[in-house]
C-alpha positions in Angstrom: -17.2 -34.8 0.7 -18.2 -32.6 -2.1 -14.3 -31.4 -2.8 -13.4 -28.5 -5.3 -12.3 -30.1 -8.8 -8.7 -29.2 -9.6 -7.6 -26.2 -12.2 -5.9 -28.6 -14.2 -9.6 -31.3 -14.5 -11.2 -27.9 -15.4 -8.4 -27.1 -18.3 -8.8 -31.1 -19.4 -12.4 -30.4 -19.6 -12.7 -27.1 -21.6 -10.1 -29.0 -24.0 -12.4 -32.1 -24.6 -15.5 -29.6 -24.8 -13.5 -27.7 -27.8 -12.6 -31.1 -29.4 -16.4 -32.1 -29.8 -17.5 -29.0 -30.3 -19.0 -28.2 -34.0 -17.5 -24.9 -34.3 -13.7 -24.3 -35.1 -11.7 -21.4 -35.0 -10.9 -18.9 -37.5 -7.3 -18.9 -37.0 -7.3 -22.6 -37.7 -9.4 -22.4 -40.7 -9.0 -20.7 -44.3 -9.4 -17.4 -43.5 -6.1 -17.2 -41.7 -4.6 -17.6 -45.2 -6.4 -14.8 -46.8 -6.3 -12.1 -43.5 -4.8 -13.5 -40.3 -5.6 -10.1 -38.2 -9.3 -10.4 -39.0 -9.6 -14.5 -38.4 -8.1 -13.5 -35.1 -10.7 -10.6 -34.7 -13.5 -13.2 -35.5 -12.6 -15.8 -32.9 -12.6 -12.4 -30.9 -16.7 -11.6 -31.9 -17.6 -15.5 -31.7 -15.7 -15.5 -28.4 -17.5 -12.6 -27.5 -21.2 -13.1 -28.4 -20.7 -16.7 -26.1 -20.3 -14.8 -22.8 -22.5 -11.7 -23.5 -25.1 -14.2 -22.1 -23.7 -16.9 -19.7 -23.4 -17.0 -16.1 -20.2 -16.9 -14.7 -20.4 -18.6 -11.1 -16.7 -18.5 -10.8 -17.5 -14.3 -10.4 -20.0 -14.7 -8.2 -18.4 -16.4 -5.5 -15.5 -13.8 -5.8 -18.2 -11.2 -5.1 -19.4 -12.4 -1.9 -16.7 -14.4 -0.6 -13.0 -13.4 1.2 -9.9 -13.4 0.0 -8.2 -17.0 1.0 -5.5 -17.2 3.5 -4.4 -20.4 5.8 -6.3 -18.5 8.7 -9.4 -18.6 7.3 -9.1 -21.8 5.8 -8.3 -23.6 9.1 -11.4 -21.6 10.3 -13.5 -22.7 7.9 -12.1 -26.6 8.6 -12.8 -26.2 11.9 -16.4 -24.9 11.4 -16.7 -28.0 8.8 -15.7 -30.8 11.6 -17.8 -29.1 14.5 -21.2 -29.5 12.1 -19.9 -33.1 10.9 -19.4 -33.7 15.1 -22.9 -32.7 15.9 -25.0 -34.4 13.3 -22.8 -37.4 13.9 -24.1 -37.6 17.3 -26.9 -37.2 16.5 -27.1 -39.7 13.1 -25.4 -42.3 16.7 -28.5 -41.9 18.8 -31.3 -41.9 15.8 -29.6 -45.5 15.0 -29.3 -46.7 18.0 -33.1 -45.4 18.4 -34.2 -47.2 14.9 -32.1 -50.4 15.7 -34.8 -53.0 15.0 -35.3 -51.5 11.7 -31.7 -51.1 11.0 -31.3 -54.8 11.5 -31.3 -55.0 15.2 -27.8 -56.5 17.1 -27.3 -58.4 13.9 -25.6 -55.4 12.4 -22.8 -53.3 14.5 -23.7 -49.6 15.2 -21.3 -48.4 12.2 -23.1 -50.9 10.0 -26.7 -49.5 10.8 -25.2 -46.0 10.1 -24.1 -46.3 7.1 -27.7 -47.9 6.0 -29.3 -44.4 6.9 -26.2 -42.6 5.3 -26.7 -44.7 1.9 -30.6 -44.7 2.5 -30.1 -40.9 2.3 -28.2 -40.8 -1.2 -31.4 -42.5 -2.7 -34.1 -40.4 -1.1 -36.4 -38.2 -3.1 -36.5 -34.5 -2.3 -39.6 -32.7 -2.7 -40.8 -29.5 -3.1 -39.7 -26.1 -5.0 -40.4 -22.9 -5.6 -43.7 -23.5 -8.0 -46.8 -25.4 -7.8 -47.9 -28.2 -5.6 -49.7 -28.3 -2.7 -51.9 -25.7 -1.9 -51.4 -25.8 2.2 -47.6 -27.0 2.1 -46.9 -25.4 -1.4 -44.9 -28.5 -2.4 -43.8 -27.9 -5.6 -43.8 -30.7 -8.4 -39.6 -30.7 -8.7 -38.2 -34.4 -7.7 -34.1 -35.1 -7.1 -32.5 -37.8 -5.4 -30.0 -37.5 -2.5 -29.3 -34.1 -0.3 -26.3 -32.6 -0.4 -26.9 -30.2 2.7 -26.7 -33.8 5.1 -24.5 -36.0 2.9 -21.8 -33.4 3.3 -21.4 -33.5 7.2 -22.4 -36.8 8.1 -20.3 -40.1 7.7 -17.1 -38.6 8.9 -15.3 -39.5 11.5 -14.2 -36.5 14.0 -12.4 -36.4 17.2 -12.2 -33.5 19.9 -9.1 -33.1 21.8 -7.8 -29.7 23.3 -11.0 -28.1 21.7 -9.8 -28.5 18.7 -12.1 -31.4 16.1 -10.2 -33.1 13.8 -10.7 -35.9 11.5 -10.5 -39.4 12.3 -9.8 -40.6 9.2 -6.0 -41.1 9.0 -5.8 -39.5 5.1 -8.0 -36.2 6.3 -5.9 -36.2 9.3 -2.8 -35.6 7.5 -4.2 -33.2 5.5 -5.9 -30.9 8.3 -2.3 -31.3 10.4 -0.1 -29.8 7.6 -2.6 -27.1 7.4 -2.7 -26.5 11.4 1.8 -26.8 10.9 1.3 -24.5 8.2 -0.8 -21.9 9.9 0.8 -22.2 13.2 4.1 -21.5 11.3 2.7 -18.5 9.3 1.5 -17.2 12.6 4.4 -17.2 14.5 6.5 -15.6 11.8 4.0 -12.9 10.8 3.7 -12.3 14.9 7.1 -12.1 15.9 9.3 -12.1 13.0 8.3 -8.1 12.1 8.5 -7.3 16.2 12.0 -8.9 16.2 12.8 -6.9 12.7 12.3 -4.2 14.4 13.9 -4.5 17.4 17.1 -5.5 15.4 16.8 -2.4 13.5 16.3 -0.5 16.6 19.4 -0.7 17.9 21.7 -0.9 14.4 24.2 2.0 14.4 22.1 3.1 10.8 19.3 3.7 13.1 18.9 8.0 13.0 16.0 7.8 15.4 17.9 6.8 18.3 20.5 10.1 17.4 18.6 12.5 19.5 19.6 16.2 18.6 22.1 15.2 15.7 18.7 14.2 14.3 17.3 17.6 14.1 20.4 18.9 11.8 19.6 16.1 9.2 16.1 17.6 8.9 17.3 21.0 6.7 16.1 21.6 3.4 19.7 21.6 2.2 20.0 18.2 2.5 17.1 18.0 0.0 19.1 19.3 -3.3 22.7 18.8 -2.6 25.4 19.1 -6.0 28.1 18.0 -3.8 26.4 14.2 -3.6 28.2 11.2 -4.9 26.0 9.5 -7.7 25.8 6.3 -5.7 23.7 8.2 -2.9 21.6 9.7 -5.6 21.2 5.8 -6.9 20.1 4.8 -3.4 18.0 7.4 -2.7 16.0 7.8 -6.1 15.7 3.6 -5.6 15.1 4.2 -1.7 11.7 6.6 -2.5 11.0 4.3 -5.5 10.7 1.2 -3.3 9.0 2.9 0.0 6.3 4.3 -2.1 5.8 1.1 -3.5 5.8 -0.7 -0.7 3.6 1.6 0.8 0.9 1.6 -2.0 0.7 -2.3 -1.4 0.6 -1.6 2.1 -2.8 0.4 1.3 -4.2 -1.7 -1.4 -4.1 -5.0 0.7 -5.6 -3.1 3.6 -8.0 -1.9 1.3 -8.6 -5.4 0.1 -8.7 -6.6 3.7 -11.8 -4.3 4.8 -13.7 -5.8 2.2 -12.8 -9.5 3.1 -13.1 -8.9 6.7 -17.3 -7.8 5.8 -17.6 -10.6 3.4 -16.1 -13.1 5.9 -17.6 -12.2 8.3 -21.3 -12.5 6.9 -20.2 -15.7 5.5 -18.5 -17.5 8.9 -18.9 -17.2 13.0 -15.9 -16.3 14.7 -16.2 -19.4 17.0 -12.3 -20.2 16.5 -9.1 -18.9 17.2 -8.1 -19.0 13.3 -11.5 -16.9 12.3 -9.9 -14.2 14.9 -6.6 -15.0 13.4 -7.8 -14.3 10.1 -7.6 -10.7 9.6 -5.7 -9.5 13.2 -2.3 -11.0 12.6 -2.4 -9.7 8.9 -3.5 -5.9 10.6 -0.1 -6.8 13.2 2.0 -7.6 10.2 1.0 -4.2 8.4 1.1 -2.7 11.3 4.8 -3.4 12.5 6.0 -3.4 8.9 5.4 0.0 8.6 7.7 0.7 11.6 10.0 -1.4 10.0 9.9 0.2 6.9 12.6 3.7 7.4 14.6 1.3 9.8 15.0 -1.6 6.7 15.6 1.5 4.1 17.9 3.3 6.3 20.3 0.5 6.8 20.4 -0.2 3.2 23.0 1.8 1.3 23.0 0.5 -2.0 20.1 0.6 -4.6 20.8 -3.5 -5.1 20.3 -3.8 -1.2 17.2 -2.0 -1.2 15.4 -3.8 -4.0 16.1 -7.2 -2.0 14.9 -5.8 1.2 11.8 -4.6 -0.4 10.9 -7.9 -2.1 11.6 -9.4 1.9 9.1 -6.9 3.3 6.4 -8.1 0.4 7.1 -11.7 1.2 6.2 -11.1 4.9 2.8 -10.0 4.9 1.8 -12.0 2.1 3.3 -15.4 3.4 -0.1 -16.2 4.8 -2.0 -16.2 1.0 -3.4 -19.2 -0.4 -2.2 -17.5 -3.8 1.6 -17.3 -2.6 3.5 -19.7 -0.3 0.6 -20.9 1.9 -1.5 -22.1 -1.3 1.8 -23.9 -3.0 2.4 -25.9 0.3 -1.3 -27.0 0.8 -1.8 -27.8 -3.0 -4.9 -25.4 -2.8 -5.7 -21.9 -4.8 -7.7 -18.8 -3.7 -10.1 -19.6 -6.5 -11.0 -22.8 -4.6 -10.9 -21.4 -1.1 -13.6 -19.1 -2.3 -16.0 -21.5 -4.2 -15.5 -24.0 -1.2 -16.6 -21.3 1.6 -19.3 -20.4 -0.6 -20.7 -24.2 -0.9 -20.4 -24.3 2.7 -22.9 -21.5 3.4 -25.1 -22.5 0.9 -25.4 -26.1 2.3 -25.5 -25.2 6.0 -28.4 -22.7 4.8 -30.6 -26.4 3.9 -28.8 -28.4 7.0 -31.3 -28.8 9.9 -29.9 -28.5 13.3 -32.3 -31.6 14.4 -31.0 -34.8 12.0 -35.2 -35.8 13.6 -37.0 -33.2 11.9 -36.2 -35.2 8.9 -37.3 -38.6 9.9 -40.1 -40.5 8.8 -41.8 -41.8 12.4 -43.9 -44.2 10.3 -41.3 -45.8 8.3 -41.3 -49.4 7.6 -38.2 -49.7 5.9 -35.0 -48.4 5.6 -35.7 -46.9 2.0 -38.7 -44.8 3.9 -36.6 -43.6 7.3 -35.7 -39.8 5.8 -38.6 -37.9 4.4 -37.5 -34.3 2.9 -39.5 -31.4 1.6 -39.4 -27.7 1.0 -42.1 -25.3 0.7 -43.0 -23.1 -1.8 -40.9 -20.5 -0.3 -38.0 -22.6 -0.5 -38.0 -23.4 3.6 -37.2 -27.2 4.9 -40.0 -28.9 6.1 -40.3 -30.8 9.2 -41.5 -34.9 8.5 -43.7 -35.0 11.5 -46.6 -34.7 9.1 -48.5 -33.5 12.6 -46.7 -30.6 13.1 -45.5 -30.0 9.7 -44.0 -27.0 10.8 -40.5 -25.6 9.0 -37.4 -27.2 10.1 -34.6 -25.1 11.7 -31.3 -24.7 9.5 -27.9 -24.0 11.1 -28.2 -20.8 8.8 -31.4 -18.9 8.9 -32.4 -15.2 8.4 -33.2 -13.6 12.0 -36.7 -13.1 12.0 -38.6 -10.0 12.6 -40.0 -8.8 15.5 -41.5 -5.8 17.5 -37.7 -5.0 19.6 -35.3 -5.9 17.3 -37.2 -4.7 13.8 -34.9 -5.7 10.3 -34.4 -4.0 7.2 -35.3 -6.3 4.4 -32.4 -7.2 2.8 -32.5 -6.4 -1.0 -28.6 -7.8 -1.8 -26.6 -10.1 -0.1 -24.6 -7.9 1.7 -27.6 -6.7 3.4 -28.5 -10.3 4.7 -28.7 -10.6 8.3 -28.4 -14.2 9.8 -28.1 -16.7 12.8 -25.5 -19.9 12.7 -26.1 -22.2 15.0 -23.7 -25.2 15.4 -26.2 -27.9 17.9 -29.4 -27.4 19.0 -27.8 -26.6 22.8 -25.1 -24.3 21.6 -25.1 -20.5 21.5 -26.1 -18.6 18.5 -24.0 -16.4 16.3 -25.2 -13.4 14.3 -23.7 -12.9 10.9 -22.1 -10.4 10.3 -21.4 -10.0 14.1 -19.8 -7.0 16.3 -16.7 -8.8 15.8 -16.6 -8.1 12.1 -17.7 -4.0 12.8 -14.7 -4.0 15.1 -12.4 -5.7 12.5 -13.2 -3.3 10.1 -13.1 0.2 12.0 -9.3 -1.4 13.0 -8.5 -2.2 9.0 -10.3 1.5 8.4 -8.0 3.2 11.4 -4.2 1.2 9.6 -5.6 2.9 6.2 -5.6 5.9 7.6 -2.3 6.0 8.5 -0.7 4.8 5.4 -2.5 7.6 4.0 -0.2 9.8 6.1 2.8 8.1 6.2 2.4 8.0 2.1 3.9 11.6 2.1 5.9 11.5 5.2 8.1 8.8 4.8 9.6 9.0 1.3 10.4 12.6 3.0 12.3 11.5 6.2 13.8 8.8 3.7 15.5 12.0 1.7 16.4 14.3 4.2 17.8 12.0 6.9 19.5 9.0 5.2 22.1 10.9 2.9 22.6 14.1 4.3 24.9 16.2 2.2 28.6 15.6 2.9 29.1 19.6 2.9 27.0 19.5 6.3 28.2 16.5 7.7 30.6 17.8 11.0 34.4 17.1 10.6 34.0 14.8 13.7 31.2 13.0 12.3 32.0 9.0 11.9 29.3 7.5 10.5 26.9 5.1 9.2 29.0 4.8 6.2 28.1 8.6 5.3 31.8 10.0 6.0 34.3 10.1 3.3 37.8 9.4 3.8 40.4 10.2 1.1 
């Protein structure tokens, strides 16, 4: 399986790279004797003129692809295992089909598998986007192995509860932590700000539930008040402080979240309960956080209170983040999550639904059994050199027609696909109405954090202190009445 390398390879790398390089730096040569500002300043030009023209890859796949979170990573596994299912059904039937060739009852049916899986990392791939052929266009570029098959086909999956999962006992470990994992983030980020609130709700702090003594905590007096204590004013300045904070982050990850919600959804079908899960428990989070919020601050009478409270209200609805706790556990980072989805699309954009359309019918050997080739305009050719038609790909642009005419997409966020996962199954169009519905809901919660930017900090000042000059001489409570 084409895995992500690790951070820390990539660091080893760029370190061995330096060592060999001819070049040194100025800061380790004479000039940092003579002017130590200006040898830093020229490692800054060298550094500089070295990435005014490289490609940064890394950037790319942050441009098109989502945020990570355990949600969309166990979506994306699942996608993963229900292509490595199909074709492995399929790579089952084409050797028991081929068995002579494959060595006939001599060999077991794992045996004659892996002889098409190895024959496939040694067979030429043809074709490219110049030259060649003049009626196939097959271009003059030659490489060994393809990716797009070798990917999804030798591993082992089961089905069970319509879930896949992998049969090897190593990936199996791996894929249940991350199915613990998620299942654990989703149950707290589902219940535990519901059962917040509920808590809140009926705390003796809560002014809501007050009913017409309410209304009398709403005057402006209580706004400016001399006759305050200096810990109220602590609590109050620290109160605001924290609840606009909170709610800016509120705002910038839902802000964030419209855009991942688009990119994910042009990049994945929602044909799991984790791709749904992806962005809807994160919207419930926000959602029932911000009800939270006034209850949290309210009960909170100390400026040391509230800055703990606030850091538990971050930690909630960013538990799910492959760059927080969700990533530490799993031993993965968003950088990867984003590179891996990204590799995923590419390959299942050269993966043909039919392992067959590949397959050399005149083959002799095992060396000649796959026969793969791409046209001049970069399309997969079929191997039945009859037909030589183009071979369908589990990702494919939706072609045009007369009812359903298509804008021609001039950026990738234009791109309008199909993913199929079997030749049977039912196609999915990428982005979907899923994705539009997502994102009017992530548009609709921005909206009101818009609103309750302003009016919250404000309900936050007038209700939780109220000046003790207006509090009535009866009045027991919440901590607010001073005894001498």
């Amino acid at each position: 399986s084409f895995g992500c390398l690790r951070p820390w390879f990539l660091e080893q790398e760029q370190m061995k790279l330096a060592r060999t390089s001819g070049s040194s730096s100025a800061l380790e040569g004479e000039l940092f004797q003579k002017d130590p500002l200006r040898a830093l300043y020229s490692d800054f030009l060298n550094d500089l003129a070295s990435t005014q023209h490289s490609f940064s890859i890394s950037s790319l796949w942050s441009r098109i692809s989502p945020s990570g979170n355990i949600y969309r990573l166990n979506g994306l596994n699942q996608s993963r295992l229900k292509h490595c299912a199909d074709l492995g059904k399929q790579l089952e039937d084409l050797q028991q089909e081929y068995a002579e060739l494959l060595g006939g009852d001599a060999c077991s049916p794992q045996e004659r598998s892996a002889k098409l899986i190895g024959a496939l990392a040694k067979t030429k791939v043809r074709g490219g986007p110049a030259g060649g052929d003049a009626e196939f266009g097959l271009g003059p570029q030659t490489t060994t192995g393809f990716p797009p098959l070798q990917e999804f086909l030798g591993d082992q999956v089961d089905c069970a509860f319509m879930l896949h999962c992998p049969g090897d006992e190593d990936a199996y470990r791996s894929w249940y932590a991350a199915q613990v994992i998620g299942l654990t983030c989703l149950c707290i980020q589902t219940w535990g700000p519901v059962l917040i609130v509920l808590s809140l709700w009926y705390d003796p702090k809560n002014y809501l539930r007050e009913g017409s003594e309410l209304w009398g905590r709403l005057a402006p007096s209580n706004m400016l008040c001399p006759s305050r204590p200096a810990g109220d004013w602590a609590a109050i300045v620290m109160g605001v402080l924290f609840i606009s904070f909170l709610l800016h982050q509120l705002k910038t990850y839902s802000k964030g979240e419209v855009l991942d919600v688009q990119k994910f959804g042009r990049l994945m079908a929602y044909d799991s309960h984790w791709s749904v899960a992806a962005s809807m428990v994160n919207a419930w989070c926000v959602i029932w956080n911000l009800i939270a919020l006034p209850l949290a601050f309210w009960k909170m009478e100390t400026a040391y209170n509230i800055l703990l409270g606030a850091l538990s209200l971050i930690f909630l609805f960013n538990l799910d983040d492959l760059s927080g706790a969700a990533g530490s556990l799993l031993g993965t980072t968003d950088k990867e999550f984003r590179r891996t989805i990204c590799w995923h699309y590419s390959l299942l954009s050269q993966c043909p639904i039919t392992l067959k359309d590949l397959v050399n019918q005149s083959a002799t050997s095992v060396d000649e059994f796959w026969q793969i080739a791409f046209a001049e305009q970069g399309r997969l050719l079929c191997a039945d050199e009859k037909a030589r038609g183009i071979a369908e790909t589990r990702i494919a642009t939706i072609e045009d027609d007369e009812q359903t005419p298509l804008k021609v997409a001039k950026r990738f966020d234009e791109l309008i696909v199909q993913q199929r996962f079997s030749a049977q199954g039912p196609t999915y169009r990428l982005p979907s109405a899923a994705t539009g519905f997502q994102v009017a809901v992530w548009r609709g919660i921005l909206w009101i954090l818009h609103i309750m930017h302003v009016v919250i900090p404000l309900l936050y000042v007038l209700i939780n202190k109220p000046c003790p000059a207006g509090q009535p001489t009866n009045s027991q409570g919440h901590g607010h009445h001073h005894q001498k």
